[in-house]
N, C-alpha and C positions, 0 to 999 in steps of 0.2 A: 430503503436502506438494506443492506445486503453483509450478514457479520457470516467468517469462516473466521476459522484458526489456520496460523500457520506453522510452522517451523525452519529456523534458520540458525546455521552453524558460525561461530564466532568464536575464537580462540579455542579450536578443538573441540567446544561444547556447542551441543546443541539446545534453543531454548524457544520456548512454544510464545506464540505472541497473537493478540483476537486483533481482527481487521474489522474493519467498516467503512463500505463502500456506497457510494451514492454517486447517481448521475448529478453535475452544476448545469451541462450546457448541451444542447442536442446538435446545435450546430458544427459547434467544433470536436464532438466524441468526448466530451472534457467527464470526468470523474476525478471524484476528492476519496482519498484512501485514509482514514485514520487506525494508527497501529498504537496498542496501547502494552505497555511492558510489562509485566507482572511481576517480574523475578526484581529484587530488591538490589541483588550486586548490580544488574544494568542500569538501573533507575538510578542508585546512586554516583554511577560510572556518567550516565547521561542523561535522556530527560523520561519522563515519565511516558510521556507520548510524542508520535510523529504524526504531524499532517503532510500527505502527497500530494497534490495535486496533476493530475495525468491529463495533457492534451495536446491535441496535433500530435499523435503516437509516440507521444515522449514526455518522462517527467520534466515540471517544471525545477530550478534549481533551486537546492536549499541549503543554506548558510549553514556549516559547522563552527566549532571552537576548534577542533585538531583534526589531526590525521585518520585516530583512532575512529572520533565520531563520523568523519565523512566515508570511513569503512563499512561502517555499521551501517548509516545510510543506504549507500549501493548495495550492500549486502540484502536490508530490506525492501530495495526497490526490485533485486532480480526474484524476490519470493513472491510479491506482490506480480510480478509480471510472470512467473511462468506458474504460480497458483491461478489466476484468474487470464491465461493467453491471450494477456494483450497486443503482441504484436503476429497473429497467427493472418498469412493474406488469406487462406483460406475462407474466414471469418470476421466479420465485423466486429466491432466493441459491442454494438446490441445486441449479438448472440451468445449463446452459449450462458455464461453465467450472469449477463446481464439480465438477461430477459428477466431474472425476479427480479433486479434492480429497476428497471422499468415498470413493473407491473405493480410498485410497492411506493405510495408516498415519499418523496425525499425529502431529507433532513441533515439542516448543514452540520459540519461539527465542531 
């Protein structure tokens, strides 16, 4: 499992969020991204944590209650993707920042 911090802007503000990332599936590039929120107006705006799931070079879909929430989503899926370039051709999903993820026990979450 593989933890960075990110940052991502939402309503003008910017707000710091811890990631953790693990490879599920070698065959299809699959990785589970869980973002966890810390700041207390979010969490009470929305949920505490998000689970992504990323495979075949694209997140998989997840279910909001509003507009709001599904903003916030995309919003966290482009920090998750250009923190950790996943869609770089240059580059595989096993390089670059995976390789700890690879080289470190995985753990679902």
């Amino acid at each position: 499992m593989y933890s960075t911090e990110i940052k991502f802007l939402l309503d003008g503000v910017i707000f710091p969020a811890q990631v953790f990332a693990s490879r599920i599936l070698n065959s299809i590039n699959g990785y589970e991204f869980t973002i966890s929120l810390p700041n207390r107006y979010l969490v009470a705006k929305y949920r505490e944590s998000y689970c992504f799931i990323f495979e075949n070079n694209r997140f998989q879909f997840m279910h909001a209650t509003n507009e709001k929430e599904y903003e916030l989503i995309k919003i966290l899926q482009e920090a998750i993707t250009s923190t950790f370039s996943l869609y770089r051709k240059e580059e595989s999903l096993t390089e670059g920042h995976f390789r700890e993820i690879d080289s470190i026990q995985e753990v679902a979450c």
